[in-house]
C-alpha positions in Angstrom: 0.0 0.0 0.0 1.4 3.6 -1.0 1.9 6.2 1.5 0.3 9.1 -0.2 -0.6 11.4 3.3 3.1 11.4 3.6 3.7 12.4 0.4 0.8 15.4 1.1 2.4 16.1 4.3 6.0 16.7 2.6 4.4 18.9 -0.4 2.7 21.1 2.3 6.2 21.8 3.8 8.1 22.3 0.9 5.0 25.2 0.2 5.3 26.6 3.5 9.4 27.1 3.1 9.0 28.3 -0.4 6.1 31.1 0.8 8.7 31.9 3.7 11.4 32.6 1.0 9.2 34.6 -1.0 7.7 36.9 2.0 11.7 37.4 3.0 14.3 40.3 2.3 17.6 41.0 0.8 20.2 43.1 1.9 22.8 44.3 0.3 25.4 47.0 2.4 28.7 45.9 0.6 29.2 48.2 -2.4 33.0 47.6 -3.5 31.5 45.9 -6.2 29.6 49.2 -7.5 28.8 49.1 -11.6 27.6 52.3 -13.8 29.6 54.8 -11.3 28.4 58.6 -11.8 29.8 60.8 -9.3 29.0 58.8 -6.1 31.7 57.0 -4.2 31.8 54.3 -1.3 34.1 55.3 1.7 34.2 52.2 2.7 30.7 52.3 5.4 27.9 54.7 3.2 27.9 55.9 -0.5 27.5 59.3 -1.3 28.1 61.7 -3.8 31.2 63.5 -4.6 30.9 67.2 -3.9 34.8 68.1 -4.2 35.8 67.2 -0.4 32.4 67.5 1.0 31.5 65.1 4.5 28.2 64.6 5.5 27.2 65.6 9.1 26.2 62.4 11.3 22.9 63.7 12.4 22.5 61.4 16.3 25.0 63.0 18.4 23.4 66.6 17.7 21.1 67.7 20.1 18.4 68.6 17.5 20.8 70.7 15.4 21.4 71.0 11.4 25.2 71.6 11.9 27.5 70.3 15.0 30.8 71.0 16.2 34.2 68.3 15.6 34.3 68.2 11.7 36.7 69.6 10.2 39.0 70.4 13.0 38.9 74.3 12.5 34.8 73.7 14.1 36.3 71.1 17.2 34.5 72.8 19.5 31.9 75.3 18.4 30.1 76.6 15.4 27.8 79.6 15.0 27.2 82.7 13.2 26.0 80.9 10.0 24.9 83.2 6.5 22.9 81.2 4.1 22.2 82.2 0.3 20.2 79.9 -1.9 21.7 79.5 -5.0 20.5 77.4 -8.0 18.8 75.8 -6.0 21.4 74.5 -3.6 21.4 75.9 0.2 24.7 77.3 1.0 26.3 78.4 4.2 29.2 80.4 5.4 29.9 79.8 9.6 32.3 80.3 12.0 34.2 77.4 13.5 36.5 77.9 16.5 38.8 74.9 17.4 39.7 76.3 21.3 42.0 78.8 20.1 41.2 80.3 16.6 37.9 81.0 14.8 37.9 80.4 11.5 35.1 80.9 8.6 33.9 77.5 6.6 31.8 76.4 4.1 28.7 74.2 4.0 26.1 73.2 0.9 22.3 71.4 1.7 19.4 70.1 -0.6 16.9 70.9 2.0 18.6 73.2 4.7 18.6 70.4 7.0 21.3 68.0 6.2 24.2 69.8 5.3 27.5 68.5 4.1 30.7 71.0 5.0 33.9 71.4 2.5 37.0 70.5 4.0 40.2 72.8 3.0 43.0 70.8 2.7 45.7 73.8 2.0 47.5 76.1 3.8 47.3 75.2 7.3 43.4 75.9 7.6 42.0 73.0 9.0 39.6 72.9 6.6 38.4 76.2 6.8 38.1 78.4 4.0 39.0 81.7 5.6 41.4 82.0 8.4 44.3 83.9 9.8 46.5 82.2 7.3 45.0 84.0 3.9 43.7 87.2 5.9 44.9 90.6 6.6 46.6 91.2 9.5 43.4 92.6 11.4 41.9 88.7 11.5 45.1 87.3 12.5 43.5 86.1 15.7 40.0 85.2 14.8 38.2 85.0 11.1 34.0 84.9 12.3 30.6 86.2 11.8 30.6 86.3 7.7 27.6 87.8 6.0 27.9 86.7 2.4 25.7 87.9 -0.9 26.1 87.3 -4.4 26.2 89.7 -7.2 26.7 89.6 -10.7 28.3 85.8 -10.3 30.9 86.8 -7.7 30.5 85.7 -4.3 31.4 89.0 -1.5 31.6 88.7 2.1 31.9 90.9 5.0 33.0 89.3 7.8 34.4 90.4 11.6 38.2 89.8 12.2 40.4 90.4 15.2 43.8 90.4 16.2 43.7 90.6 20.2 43.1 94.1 20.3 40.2 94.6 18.7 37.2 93.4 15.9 37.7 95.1 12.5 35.3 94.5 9.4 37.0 93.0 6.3 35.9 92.3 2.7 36.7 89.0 0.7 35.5 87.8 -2.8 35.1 84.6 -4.3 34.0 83.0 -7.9 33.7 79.6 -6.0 32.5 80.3 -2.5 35.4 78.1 -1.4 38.4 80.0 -2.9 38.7 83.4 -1.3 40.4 86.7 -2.1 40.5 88.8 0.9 41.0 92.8 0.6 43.6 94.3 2.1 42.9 98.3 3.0 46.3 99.7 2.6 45.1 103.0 3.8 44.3 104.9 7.4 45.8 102.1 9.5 43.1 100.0 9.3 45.1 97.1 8.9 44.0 95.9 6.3 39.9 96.3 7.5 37.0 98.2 5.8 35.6 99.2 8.5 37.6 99.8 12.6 37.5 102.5 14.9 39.6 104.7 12.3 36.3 105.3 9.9 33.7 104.6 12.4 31.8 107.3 14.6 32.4 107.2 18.2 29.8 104.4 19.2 32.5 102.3 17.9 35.5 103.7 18.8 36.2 100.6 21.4 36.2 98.0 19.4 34.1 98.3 16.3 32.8 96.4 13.2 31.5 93.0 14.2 28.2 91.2 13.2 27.7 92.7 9.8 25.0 92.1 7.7 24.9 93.7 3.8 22.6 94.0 1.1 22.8 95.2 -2.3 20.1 97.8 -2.5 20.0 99.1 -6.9 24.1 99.1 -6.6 24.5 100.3 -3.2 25.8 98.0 -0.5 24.0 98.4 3.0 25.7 97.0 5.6 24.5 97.3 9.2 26.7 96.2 11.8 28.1 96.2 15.7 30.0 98.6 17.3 31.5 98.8 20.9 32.4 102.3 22.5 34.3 100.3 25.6 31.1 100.4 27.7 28.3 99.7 25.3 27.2 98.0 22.1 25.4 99.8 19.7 24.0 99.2 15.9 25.6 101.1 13.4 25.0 101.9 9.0 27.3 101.8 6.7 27.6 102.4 2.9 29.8 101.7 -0.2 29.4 101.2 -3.8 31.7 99.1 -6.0 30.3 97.7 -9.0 33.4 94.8 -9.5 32.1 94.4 -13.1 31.4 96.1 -16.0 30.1 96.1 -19.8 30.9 98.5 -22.7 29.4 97.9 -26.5 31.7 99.4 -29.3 30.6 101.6 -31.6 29.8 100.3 -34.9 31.9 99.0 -37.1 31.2 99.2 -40.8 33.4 96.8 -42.8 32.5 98.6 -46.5 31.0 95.5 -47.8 30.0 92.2 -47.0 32.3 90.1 -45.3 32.6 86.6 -43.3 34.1 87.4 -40.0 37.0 85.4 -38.9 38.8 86.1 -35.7 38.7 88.3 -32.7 41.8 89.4 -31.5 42.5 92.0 -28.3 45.2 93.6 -26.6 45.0 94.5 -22.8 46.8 94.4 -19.7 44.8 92.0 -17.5 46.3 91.5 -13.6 45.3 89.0 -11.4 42.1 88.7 -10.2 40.9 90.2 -13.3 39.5 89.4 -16.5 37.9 90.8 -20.0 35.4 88.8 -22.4 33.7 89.7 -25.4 31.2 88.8 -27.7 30.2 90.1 -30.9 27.4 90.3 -33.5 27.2 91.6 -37.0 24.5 92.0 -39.6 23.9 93.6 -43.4 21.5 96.8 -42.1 21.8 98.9 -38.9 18.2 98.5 -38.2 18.8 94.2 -38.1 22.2 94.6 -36.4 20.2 96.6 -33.3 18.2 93.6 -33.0 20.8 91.4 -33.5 22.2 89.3 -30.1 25.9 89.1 -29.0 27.5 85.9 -29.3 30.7 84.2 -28.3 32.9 81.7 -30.3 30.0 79.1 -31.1 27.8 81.7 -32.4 25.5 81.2 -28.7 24.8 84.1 -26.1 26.0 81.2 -23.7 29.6 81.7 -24.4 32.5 84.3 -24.6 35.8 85.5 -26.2 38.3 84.9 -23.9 41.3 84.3 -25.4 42.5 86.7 -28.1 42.8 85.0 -31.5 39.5 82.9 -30.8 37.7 82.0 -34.2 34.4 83.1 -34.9 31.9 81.2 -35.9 28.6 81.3 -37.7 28.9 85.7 -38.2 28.8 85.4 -42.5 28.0 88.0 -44.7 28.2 91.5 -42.6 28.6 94.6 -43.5 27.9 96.4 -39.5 30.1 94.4 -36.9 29.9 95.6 -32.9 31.1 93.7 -29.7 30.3 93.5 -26.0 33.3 93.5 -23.6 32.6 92.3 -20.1 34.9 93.6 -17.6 35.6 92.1 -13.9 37.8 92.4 -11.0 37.9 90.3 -7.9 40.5 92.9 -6.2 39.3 96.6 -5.5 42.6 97.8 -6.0 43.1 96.9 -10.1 40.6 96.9 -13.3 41.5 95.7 -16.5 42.7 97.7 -19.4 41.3 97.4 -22.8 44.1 98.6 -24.9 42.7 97.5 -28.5 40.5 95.5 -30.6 40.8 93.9 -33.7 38.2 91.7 -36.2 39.5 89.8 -38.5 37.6 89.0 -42.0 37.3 87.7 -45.4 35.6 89.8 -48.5 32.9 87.8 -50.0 33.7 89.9 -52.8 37.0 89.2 -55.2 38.2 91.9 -57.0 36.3 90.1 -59.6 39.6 91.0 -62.6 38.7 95.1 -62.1 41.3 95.8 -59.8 43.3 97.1 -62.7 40.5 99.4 -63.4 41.3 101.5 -60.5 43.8 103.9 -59.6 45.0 105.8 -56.8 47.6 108.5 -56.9 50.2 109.6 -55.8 51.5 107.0 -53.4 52.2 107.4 -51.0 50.2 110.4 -50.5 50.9 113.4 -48.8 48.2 115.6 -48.7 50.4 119.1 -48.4 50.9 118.2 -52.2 47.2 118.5 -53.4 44.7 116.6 -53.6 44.6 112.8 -54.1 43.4 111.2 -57.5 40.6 107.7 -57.4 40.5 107.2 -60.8 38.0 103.9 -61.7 36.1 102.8 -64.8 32.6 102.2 -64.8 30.9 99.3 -67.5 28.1 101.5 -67.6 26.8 104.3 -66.4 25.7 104.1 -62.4 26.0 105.1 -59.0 28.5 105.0 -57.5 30.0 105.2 -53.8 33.7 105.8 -52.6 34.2 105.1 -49.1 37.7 105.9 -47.2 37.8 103.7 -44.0 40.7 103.5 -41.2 42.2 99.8 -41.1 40.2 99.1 -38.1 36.7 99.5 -39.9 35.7 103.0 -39.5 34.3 104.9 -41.8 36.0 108.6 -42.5 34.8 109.4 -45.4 32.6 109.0 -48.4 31.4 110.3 -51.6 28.3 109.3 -53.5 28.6 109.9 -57.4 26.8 108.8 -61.0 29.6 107.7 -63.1 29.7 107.6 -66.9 30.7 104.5 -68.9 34.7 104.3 -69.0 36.8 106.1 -66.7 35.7 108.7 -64.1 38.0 110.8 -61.3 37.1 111.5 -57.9 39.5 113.6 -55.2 40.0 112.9 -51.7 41.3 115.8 -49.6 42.9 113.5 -46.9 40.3 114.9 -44.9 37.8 113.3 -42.5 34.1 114.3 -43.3 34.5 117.0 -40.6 37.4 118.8 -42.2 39.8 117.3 -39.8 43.2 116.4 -41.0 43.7 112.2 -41.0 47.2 111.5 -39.0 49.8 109.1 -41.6 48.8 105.6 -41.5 47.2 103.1 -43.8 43.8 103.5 -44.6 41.5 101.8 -47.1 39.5 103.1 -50.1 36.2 101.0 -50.9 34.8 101.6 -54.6 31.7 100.2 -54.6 29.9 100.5 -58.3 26.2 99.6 -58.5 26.1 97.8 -61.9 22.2 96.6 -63.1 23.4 93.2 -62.9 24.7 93.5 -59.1 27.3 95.5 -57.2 30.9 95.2 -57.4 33.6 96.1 -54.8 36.7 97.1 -55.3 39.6 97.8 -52.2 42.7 99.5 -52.6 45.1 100.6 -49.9 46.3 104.2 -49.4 49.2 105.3 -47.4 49.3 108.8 -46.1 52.4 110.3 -45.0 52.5 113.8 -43.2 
């Protein structure tokens, strides 16, 4: 006789295991075998994204709060005094960190404002600051603390209190980064490097002024209101200042003659450090379109810029009215950068077409104090015509509209601007431009004037 209920019995077990298995978990919390990696790393105990030095905060040792002493060493046994800016979306914080004998000033980013991961400095003795005695003036060369930090036009400026045993003094720092700082030095009024001590402050803070600032930038003013300490009382003082740190220019118009495919930019400046120049450009066939026409940098886009002289452009074809943009900037109060000189480089869309012999200029050289110089040109048939004189950088001096006859015709230039002002010696170029039925024609010549 077969057993079946034993049989029954055993398939019954195996179902109960199997739904045991199913209703189960898996963990996995070993990730050195990580595939697909995209900016996230494993420390060996958590994975978490890179963030160029960033540590992540343990959150159970707190008390209840968003950012605790101990990490990085600069914070050992306080923090406080935090400024926040959201930028981009990202929360970012500037706080002071004292380690038992120095304060120092560090850096923090957050998703939410609530779990924050702080950058640690690994240069120049800071402990993983990001301002400090080391890099500062010597007004902070005790304590770096209380920042208040804004940012305008792309640049990153903070105010923050420093002192150096006697005293608290207000200085100024500026950053592209946030992390990287340039600090001001004030060589003037024995301020020690400070914007603001008790050498530009009213008598309320004559003890031991400037700490606790907080700035705004109020239609390009900066409003700062801050502390100040007269040696028996604290008291809340205003303060002022207006310093753009960048700036924009658009050149004047540049009219090429004809229609041209623009090549290169080139420019000549003395740039220092901490400061920098960009362009872009934009060109088009009528004054009314180039108005409306948008600057753009190397890959014909608004998103980029010129900055390195020689740079190819791209996309700008067929021009007769070029202008660029140049974007100034300056991370230290003290220099600017100097345009010295721009240049555009071009091709003609139009070849002489074989009529270059059918032009002449004389005498040549030409010095004016001799008369009058000859532009002698022959026309196919009779037509308008326009004779342009422009400086080797584009601009337009002078011109002449006249209606030629068939064969040759003569017009004299005076070596004269259109105002009657005497052009310096130099090479400049004459534009013939000869409106045939069948389409214009171009012709370029070069003159040289010698006074």
């Amino acid at each position: 006789m077969k057993k079946f209920p034993l049989i029954y019995l055993n398939f019954f077990s195996i179902l109960f295991i199997a739904l045991n298995l199913i209703s189960g978990e898996i963990t996995d919390n070993s990730f050195s075998s990580m595939q697909n990696i995209d900016n996230v790393e494993y420390n060996g105990s958590v994975v978490q994204l890179i963030l160029s030095g960033a540590k992540p905060i343990a959150g159970n040792e707190t008390k209840g709060a968003v950012l605790d002493k101990g990490y990085p060493s600069f914070a050992l046994s306080h923090t406080g005094s935090p400024t926040i800016i959201k930028d981009n979306g990202i929360y970012k914080m500037w706080f002071a960190g004292y380690d038992g004998v120095v304060s120092r000033i560090g850096y923090a980013i957050s998703s939410d404002g609530i779990n924050w991961a702080v950058y640690s400095n690994t240069g120049g003795g800071m402990k993983g600051a990001v301002i400090g005695p080391e890099n500062t003036p010597s007004f902070a060369s005790s304590h770096a603390s209380e920042p208040t930090v804004i940012k305008d036009n792309g640049i990153y400026k903070m105010w923050f209190a420093g002192n150096d045993g006697s005293g608290y003094r207000i200085g100024y720092a500026v950053s592209s980064d946030g992390i990287n700082w340039t600090v001001y030095s004030n060589s003037s009024g024995g301020m020690k490097g400070a914007v603001i001590g008790p050498e530009n402050s009213p008598s309320f803070a004559s003890g031991a002024s400037g700490s606790s600032p907080t700035v705004i930038e109020d239609n390009g003013v900066y409003k700062m209101w801050f502390q100040g300490y007269d040696g028996s009382v604290y008291r809340i003082g205003y303060a002022t200042a207006v310093h753009p740190g960048s700036g924009t220019f658009v050149s004047r118009v540049l009219d090429a003659g004809y229609k041209v495919n623009l090549q290169k930019l080139y420019f000549y400046a003395d740039i220092y450090d901490s400061t920098s120049i960009k362009f872009q450009i934009r060109g088009a066939n009528s004054l009314s379109e180039l108005e409306s026409s948008a600057f753009t940098g190397p890959d014909n886009t608004s998103d980029t810029y010129f900055t390195v002289s020689g740079e190819s452009i791209s996309g700008i074809t067929n021009v007769r009215y070029i202008q660029y943009k140049a974007y100034f900037n300056t991370l230290n109060e003290e220099y600017s950068p100097k345009l010295i000189k721009v240049n555009i480089a071009y091709s003609s869309l139009y070849e002489q077409s074989g009529e270059e012999n059918n032009v002449y200029l004389y005498p040549i050289p030409y010095k004016p104090e001799t008369g009058d110089m000859s532009i002698r040109f022959s026309l196919e048939e009779s037509s308008k015509t326009e004779i342009s004189i422009y400086t080797v950088d584009g601009e337009k001096i002078w011109s002449k509209d006249v209606t030629g006859s068939t064969g040759w015709n003569i017009v004299q230039w005076n070596g004269c601007d259109s105002a009657g002002r005497n052009m310096r010696s130099g090479t400049y170029i004459c534009v013939i431009k000869k409106r045939y039925s069948s389409g214009d024609k171009y012709i370029r010549k070069h003159i040289f004037l010698v006074r």
